[in-house]
Each structure stands twice: as C-alpha cells, then as structure tokens.
VEXLO-161857 format. One record per residue (C-alpha): residue in one letter; x negated, y negated, z; residue number from 0. Coordinates in pm, 1 decimal. Each point is the difference from the previous one (the first is absolute). Example, Ala and Ser with C-alpha at 12.3 -4.5 7.8 and 13.67 -1.06 7.14 Angstrom:
2
[site 'A' [-1230.0 450.0 780.0] 0]
[site 'S' [-137.0 -344.0 -66.0] 1]
# end
This chain:
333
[site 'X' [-9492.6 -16703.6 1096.5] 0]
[site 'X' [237.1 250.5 -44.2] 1]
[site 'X' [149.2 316.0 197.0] 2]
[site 'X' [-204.3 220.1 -274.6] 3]
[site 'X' [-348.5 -178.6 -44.4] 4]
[site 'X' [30.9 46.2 425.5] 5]
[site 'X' [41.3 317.1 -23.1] 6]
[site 'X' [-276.5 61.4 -270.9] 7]
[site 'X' [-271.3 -216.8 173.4] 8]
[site 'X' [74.0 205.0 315.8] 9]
[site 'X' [-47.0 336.8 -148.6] 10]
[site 'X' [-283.6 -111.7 -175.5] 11]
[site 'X' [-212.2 -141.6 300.2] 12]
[site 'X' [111.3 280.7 203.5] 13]
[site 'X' [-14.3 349.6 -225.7] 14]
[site 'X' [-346.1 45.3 1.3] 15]
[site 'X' [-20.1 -22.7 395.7] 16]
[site 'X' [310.3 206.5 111.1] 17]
[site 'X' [109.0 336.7 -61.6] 18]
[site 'X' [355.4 30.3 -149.9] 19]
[site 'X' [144.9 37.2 385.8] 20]
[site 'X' [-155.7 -246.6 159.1] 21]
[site 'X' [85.0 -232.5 -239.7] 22]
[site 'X' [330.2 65.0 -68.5] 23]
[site 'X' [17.1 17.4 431.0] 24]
[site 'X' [-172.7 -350.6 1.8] 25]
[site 'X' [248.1 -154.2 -249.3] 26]
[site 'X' [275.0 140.4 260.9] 27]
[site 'X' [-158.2 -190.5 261.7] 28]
[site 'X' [-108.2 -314.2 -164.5] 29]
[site 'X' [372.6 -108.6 -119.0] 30]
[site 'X' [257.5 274.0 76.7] 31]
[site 'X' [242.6 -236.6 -143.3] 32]
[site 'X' [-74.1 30.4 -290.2] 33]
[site 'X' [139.2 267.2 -211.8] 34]
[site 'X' [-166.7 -91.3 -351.4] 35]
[site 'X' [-316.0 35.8 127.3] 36]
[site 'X' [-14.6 324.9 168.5] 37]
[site 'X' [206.8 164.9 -302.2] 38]
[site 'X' [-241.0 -147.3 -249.7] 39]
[site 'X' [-296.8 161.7 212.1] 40]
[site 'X' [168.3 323.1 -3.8] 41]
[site 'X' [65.5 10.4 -364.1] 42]
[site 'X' [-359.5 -35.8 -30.3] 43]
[site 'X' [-97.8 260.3 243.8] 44]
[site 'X' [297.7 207.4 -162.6] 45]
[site 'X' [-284.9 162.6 -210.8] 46]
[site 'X' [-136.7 190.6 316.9] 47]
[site 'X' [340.7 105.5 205.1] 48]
[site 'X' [6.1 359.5 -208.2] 49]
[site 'X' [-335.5 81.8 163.2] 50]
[site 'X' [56.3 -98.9 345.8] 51]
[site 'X' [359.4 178.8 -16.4] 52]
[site 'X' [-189.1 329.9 -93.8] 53]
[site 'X' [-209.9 -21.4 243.5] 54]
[site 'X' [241.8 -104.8 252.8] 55]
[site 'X' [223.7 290.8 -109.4] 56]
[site 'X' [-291.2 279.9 -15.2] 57]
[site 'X' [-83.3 -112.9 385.7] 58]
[site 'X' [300.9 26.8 80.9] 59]
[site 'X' [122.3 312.1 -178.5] 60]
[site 'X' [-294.6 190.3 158.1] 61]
[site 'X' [112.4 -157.8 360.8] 62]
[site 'X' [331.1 121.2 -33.5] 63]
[site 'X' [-69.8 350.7 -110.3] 64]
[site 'X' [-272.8 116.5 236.3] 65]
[site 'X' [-5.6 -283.0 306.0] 66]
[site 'X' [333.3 -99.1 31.2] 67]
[site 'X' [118.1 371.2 98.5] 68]
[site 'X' [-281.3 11.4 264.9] 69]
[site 'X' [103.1 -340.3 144.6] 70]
[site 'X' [352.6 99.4 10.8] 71]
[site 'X' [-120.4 352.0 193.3] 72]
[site 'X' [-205.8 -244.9 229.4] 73]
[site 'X' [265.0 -224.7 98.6] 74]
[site 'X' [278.1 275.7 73.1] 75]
[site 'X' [-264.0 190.4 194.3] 76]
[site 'X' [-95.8 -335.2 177.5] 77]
[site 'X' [463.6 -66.7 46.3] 78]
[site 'X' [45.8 346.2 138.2] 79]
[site 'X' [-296.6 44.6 260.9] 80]
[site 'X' [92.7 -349.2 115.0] 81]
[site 'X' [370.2 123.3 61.5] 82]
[site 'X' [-126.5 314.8 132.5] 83]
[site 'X' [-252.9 -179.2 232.0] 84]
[site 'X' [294.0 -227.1 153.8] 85]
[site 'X' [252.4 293.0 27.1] 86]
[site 'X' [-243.7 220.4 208.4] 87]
[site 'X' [-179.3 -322.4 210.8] 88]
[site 'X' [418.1 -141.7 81.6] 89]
[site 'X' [124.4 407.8 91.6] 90]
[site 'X' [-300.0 66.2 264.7] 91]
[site 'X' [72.5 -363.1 110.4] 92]
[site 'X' [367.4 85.2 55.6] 93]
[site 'X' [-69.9 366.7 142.4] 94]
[site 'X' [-264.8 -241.3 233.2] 95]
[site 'X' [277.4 -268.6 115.3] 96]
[site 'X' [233.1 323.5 90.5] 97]
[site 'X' [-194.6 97.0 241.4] 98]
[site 'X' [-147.5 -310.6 175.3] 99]
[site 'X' [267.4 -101.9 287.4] 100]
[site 'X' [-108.3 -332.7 8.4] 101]
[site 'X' [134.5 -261.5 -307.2] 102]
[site 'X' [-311.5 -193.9 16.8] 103]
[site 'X' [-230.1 288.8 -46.9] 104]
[site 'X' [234.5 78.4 -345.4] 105]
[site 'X' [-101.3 -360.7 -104.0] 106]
[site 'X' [-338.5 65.0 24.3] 107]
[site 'X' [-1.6 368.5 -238.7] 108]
[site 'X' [190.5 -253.9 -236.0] 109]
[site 'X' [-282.3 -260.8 11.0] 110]
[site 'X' [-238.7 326.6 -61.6] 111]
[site 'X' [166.6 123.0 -227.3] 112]
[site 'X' [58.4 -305.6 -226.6] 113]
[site 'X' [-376.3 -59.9 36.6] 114]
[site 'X' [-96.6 393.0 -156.3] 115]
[site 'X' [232.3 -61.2 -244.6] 116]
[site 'X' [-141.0 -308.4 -119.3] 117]
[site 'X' [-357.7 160.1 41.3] 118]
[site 'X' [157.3 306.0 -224.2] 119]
[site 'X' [143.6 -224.0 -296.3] 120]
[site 'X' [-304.5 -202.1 35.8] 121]
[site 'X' [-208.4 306.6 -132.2] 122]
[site 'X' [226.0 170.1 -250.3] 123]
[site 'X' [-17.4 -347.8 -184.5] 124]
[site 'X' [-342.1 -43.1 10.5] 125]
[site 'X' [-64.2 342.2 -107.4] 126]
[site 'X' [252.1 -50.8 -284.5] 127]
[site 'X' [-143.6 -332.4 -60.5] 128]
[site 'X' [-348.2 161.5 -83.2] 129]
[site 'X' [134.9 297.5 -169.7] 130]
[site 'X' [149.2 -237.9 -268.4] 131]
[site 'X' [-261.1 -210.8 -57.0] 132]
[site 'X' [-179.1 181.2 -205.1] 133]
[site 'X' [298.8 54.6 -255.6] 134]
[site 'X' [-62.6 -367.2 -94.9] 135]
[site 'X' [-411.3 34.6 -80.5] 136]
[site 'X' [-40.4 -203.2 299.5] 137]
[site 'X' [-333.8 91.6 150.8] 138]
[site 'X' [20.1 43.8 404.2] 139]
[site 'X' [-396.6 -50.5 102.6] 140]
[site 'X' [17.1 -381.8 -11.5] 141]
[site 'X' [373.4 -1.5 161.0] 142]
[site 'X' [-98.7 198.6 286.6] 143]
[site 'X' [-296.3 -213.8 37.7] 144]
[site 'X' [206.4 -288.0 17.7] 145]
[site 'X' [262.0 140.7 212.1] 146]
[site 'X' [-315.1 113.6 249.1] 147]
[site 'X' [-131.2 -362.9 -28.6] 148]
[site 'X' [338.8 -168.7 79.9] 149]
[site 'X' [75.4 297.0 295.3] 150]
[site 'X' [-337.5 -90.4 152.4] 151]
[site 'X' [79.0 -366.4 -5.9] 152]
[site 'X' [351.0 -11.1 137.5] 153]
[site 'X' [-112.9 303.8 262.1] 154]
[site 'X' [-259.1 -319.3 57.6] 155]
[site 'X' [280.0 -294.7 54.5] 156]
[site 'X' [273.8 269.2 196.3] 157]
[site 'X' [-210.2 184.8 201.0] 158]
[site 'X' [243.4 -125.5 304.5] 159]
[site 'X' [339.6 96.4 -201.8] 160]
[site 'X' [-134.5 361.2 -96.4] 161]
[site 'X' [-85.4 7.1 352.0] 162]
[site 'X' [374.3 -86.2 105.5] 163]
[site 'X' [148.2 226.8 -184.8] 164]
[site 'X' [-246.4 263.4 47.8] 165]
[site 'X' [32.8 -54.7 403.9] 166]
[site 'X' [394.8 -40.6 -36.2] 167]
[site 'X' [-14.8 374.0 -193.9] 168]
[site 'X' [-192.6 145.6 310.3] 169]
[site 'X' [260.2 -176.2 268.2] 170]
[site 'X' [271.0 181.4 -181.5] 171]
[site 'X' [-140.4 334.8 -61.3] 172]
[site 'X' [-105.9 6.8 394.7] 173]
[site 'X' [277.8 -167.4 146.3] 174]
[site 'X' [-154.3 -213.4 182.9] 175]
[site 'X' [336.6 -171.1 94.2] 176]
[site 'X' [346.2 -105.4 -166.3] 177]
[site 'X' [238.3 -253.6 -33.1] 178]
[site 'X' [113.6 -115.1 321.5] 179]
[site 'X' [-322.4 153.3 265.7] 180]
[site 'X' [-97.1 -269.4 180.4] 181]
[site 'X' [-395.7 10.8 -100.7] 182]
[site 'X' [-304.6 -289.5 82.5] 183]
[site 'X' [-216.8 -17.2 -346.1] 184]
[site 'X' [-233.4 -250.2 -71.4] 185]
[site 'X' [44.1 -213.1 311.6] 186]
[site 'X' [366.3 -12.4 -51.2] 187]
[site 'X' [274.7 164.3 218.3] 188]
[site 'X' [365.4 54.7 -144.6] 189]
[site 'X' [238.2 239.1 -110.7] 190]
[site 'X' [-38.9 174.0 -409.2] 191]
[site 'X' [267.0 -160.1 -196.8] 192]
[site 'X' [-154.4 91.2 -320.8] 193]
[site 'X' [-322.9 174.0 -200.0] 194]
[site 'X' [-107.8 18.1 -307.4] 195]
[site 'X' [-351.2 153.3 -105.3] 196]
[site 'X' [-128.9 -358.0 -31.6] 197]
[site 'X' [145.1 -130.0 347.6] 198]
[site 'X' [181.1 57.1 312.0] 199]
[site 'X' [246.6 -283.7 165.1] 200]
[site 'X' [74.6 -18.1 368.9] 201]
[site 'X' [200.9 -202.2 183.3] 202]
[site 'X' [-155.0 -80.0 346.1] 203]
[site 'X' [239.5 -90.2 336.8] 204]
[site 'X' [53.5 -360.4 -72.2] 205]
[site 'X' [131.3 49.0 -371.0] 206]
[site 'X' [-269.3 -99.1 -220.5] 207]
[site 'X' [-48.5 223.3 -311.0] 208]
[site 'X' [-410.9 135.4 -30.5] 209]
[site 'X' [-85.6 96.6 -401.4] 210]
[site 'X' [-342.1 230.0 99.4] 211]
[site 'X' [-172.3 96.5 -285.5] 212]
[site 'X' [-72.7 414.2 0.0] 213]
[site 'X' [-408.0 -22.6 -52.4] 214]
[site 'X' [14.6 -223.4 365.9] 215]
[site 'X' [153.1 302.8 198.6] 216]
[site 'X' [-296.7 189.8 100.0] 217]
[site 'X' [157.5 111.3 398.0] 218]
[site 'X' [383.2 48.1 13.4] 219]
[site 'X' [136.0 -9.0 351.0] 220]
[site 'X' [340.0 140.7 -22.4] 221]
[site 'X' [188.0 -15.1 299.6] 222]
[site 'X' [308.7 212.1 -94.9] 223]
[site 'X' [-134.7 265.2 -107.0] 224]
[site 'X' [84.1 336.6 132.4] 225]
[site 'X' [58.0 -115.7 359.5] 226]
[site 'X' [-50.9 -311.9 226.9] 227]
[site 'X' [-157.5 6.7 327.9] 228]
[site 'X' [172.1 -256.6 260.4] 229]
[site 'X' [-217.9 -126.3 325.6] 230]
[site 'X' [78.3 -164.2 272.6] 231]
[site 'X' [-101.5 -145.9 291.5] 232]
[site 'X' [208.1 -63.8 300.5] 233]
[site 'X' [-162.1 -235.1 274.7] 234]
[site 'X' [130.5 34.3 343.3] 235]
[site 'X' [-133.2 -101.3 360.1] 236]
[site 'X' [-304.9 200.1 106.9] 237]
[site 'X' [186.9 58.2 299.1] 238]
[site 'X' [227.4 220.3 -153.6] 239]
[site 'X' [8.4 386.1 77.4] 240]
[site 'X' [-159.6 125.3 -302.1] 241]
[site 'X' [234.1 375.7 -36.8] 242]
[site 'X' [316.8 -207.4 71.8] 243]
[site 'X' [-90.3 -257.8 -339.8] 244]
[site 'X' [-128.9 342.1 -216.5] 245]
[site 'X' [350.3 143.8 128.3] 246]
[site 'X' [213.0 -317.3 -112.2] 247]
[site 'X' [-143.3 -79.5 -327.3] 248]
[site 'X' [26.2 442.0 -86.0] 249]
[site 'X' [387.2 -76.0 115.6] 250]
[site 'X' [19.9 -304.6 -279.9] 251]
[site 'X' [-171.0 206.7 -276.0] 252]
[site 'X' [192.8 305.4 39.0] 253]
[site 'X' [323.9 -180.6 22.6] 254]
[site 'X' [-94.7 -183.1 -335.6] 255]
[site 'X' [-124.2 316.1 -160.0] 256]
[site 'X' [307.0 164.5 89.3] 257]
[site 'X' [222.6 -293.3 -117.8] 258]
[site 'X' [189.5 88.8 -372.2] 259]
[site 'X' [-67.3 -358.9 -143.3] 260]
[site 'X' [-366.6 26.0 68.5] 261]
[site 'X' [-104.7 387.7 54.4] 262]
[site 'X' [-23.2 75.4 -388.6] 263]
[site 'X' [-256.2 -278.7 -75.7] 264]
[site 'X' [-256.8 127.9 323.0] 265]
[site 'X' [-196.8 273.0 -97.7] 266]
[site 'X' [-94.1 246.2 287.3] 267]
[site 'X' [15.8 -101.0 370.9] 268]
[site 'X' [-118.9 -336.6 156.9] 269]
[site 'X' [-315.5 37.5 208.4] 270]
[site 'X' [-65.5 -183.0 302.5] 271]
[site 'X' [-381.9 76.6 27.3] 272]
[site 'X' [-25.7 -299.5 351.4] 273]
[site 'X' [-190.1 -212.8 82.3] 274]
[site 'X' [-265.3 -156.5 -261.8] 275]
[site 'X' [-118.8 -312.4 161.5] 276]
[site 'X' [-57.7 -176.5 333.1] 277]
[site 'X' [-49.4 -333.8 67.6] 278]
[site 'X' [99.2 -344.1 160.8] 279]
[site 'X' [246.1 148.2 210.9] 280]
[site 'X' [138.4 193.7 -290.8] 281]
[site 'X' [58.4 357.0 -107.9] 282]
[site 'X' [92.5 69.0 -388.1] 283]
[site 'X' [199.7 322.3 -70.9] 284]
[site 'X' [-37.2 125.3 -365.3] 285]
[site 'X' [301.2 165.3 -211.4] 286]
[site 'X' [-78.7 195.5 -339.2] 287]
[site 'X' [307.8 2.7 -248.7] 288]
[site 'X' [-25.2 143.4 -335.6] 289]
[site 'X' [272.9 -110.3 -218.3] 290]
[site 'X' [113.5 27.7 -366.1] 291]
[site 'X' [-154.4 -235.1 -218.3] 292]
[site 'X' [79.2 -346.6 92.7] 293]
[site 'X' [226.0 48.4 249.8] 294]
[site 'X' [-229.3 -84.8 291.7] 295]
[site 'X' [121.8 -360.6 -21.2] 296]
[site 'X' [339.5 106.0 124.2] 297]
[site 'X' [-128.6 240.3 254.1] 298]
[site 'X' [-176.6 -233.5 167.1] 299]
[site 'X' [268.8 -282.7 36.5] 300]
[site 'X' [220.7 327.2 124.4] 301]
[site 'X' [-306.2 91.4 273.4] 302]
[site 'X' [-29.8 -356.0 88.9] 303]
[site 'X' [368.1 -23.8 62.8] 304]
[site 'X' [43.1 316.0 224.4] 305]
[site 'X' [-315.0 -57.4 218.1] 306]
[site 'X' [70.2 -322.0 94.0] 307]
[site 'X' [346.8 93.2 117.4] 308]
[site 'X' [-149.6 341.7 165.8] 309]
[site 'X' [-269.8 -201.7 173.7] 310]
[site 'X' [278.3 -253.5 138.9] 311]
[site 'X' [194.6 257.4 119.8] 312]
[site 'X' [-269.2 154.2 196.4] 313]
[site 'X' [-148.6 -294.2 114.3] 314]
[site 'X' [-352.0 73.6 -143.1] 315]
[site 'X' [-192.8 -324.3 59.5] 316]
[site 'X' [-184.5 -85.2 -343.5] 317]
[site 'X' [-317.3 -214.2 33.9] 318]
[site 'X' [87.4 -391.9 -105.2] 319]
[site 'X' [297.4 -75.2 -219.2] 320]
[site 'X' [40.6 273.7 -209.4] 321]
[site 'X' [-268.5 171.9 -167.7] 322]
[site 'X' [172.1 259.9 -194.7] 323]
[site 'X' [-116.3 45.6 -378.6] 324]
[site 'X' [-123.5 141.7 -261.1] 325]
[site 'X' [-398.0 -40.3 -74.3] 326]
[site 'X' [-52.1 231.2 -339.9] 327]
[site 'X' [202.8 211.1 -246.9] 328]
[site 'X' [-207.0 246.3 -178.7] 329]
[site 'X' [63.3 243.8 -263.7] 330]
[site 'X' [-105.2 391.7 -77.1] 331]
[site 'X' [72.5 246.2 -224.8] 332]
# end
C-alpha cells in the first residue's frame, strides 16, 4: 500500500472521532518521523486554521489591551515593594549590628533579618500572585480550596519542621543564647558553634559535634550568660583555727582579685562566707567568685595554685592528701 492510501485510510477511520487538534496532535505522536503524513493532515484541517486564528487573535487582542497593562502594574508594584522591603529590613539590621558590642550577637540580627525578609517577599508574591490571577479568567474558589487542602495536609506530615523553625524564630528573637555560650539543651552539654531556625550544633568537651533539632529545646541552661558563679570548697583538718583559714584564703582572693592578668575577668569582691560543713575530722571553707562569662575555668586553676602554696607556707595541716577542689560552677544573670 502506498504512502497516500496510508494516509487516506488513517484520516478516514479517525475524522469522525477526533477534533481537528487532537488529531493532527495524535498524528505528531504516532510517527513524528514522518513528514508526509502530518503535512497531508494539515492540508486537510487547513480549511479550519482562519477560525481558530481569529479567535486566537480576538483573545488575545482583548488580553493585551485591558489585562496586560494591569499585569505589568502588578508585577512592578510586586519588584519595587520587594526592593523596598529588603532595603529597610538590611538598614535597621545594620543600624542593629552597630550597636551590639558583641560579633556574635550581629550574626544573629543577620539570621533575623534574612528570615523577615524572606517572610516579606514571601507575601508581596503571593499577594501579586492572586492579584493577577484573575486577569487570565482563572477562577480562585477551587484554587484556594486546593491550596487549603494541600496546606492542611503538609501542616499534617511537618508538624515537627514548622515546629523547628517556629521554635528556632522564638530562640532568636529572645536571645536565648549565641554562638559560642556554653549551654546544656536537650540532654546535651557543649559550646554553640552554629544555629539556624531549624537547629542548633554544639560541640561538647571531648569533641564530638551534637545536630539538636530546635522543636527538642524546651529548657536552655546557658552557662555564660551574663555572669558565672565559681564555688569552692577547701577541706582542711578540723583541728585548724577556724579565723586563721577565713584569714588565709581572704589573703589568696584578694591577691588574685588584685592581680592585672586576672582582676578584669572577676566581677566584684571574693567572699569568704566560712565554714559550711563539718564532718569526719573535717572542716570545709566556702569561697564565692563571680567571674565574666566562662572564665571561671581559669580562676579556679589560678585559686587552686595560690592556696596550695599559701597553705604550705603556713603550715596549715589539710585533712588526708589533699582535698582541695572545686564541687559546682553555677551561673546567674
């Protein structure tokens, strides 16, 4: 059989079924490859293309002189309140990180304020999106249905991920801590190398790297915040006159308070309240030192080092081998 009978038993088993674009569409599809075909099924549909081009052009036409003007106004509305929003979110961020002392803090009002801008072009373009719509005879009643439909149903599946970023947003905007506070959230203890409003990562003492997801912080202990709070507890014989030991330890805290490498991270004087227990042939003397955040660590090595050689020098008789430490480090604010 030839190229042309094909072609005419084709058209005749499928005119009366198809419309004139679904058939010339199908003949596309069913052999691409070949050209004489899909011309002859044109030529035949030729007969129609004067219609379809007047409607075409009338649609058209109409779009371009009454919604294509609005949809233009829409979209440069929609470019310049997005370029306003970011210019006035990134200068109160700026004016913000001026006057914060601390670099860390200045990260955090640029998290914020990358998160309200986002939030800010997020609603321009939705309002834009529904404002032009309607310039294309699209009805919106069964797209907002659908878009409440699928917003119910992935609410439904990321209940915890709305919840991490809706926790992270409240750590920021209270400042709960920042990058580099040594804090104790969900079980785990380490210092803030990074946060995002979806998680926070610590590294704990030992090195390994904790990923805590936002919506599992419900308590944040933050131990450098503000102030730390230094205790400690120095055993020595019960025999020991007890004025003589308050006397000797005030010596060792006012010679580190008033020592340049260490006086600037101690904040106010170092109290030596006495004795706070008895027992066993023991007496434990208590010392209060508020530091600078973090810097009780090296305060106490420093107390440590300058009681033990006081106490030698006065031959103070501690009770056993050495029971000088440290039992707690607390924080205030």
């Amino acid at each position: 059989m030839s190229i042309k009978q094909q072609i005419g038993t084709s058209f005749t088993f499928f005119r009366p079924r198809l419309s004139s674009a679904l058939y010339v569409s199908m003949l596309k599809t069913m052999d691409c490859y070949n050209p004489v075909k899909f011309m002859t099924a044109a030529i035949f549909e030729a007969d129609k293309l004067p219609a379809l081009v007047r409607d075409w052009g009338g649609d058209m036409t109409n779009f371009l002189r009454h919604s294509a003007p609005k949809l233009a106004i829409i979209l440069l509305a929609a470019f310049i309140l997005i370029r306003v929003w970011r210019a006035v979110v990134r200068r109160i961020a700026e004016v913000q990180e001026n006057k914060l002392p601390h670099q860390l803090r200045a990260q955090q009002v640029r998290t914020l304020a990358a998160v309200i801008t986002s939030v800010g072009v997020f609603v321009i373009g939705f309002w834009a999106l529904l404002q032009a719509l309607p310039l294309f005879n699209l009805d919106l009643r069964p797209l907002l249905a659908s878009a409440g439909v699928a917003g119910l149903a992935i609410g439904f599946g990321a209940q915890t991920l709305v919840k991490d970023f809706i926790n992270g947003f409240l750590i920021l905007i209270d400042d709960q801590y920042d990058i580099g506070d040594s804090i104790r959230v969900a079980g785990v203890k380490g210092v803030v190398e990074s946060m995002t409003l979806r998680t926070t990562i610590l590294r704990d003492d030992d090195g390994t790297l904790h990923t805590v997801p936002n919506s599992q912080i419900s308590i944040v202990s933050n131990a450098t915040r503000d102030w730390s709070q230094l205790t400690m507890r120095v055993v020595v014989a019960y025999s020991e006159n007890s004025d003589r030991i308050v006397k000797l330890l005030r010596e060792v805290g006012e010679g580190l308070r008033h020592d340049p490498q260490f006086s600037q991270d101690i904040v106010g004087d170092i109290q030596v309240p006495g004795i706070d227990r008895v027992g066993n042939g023991e007496a434990e003397y208590l010392m209060l030192i508020k530091t600078l955040p973090n810097k009780q660590y090296a305060i106490s090595r420093e107390l440590r080092h300058r009681i033990k050689d006081n106490f030698q020098n006065n031959n103070v008789q501690t009770a056993g081998p050495g029971k000088l430490y440290v039992v707690d480090q607390g924080t205030g604010s």
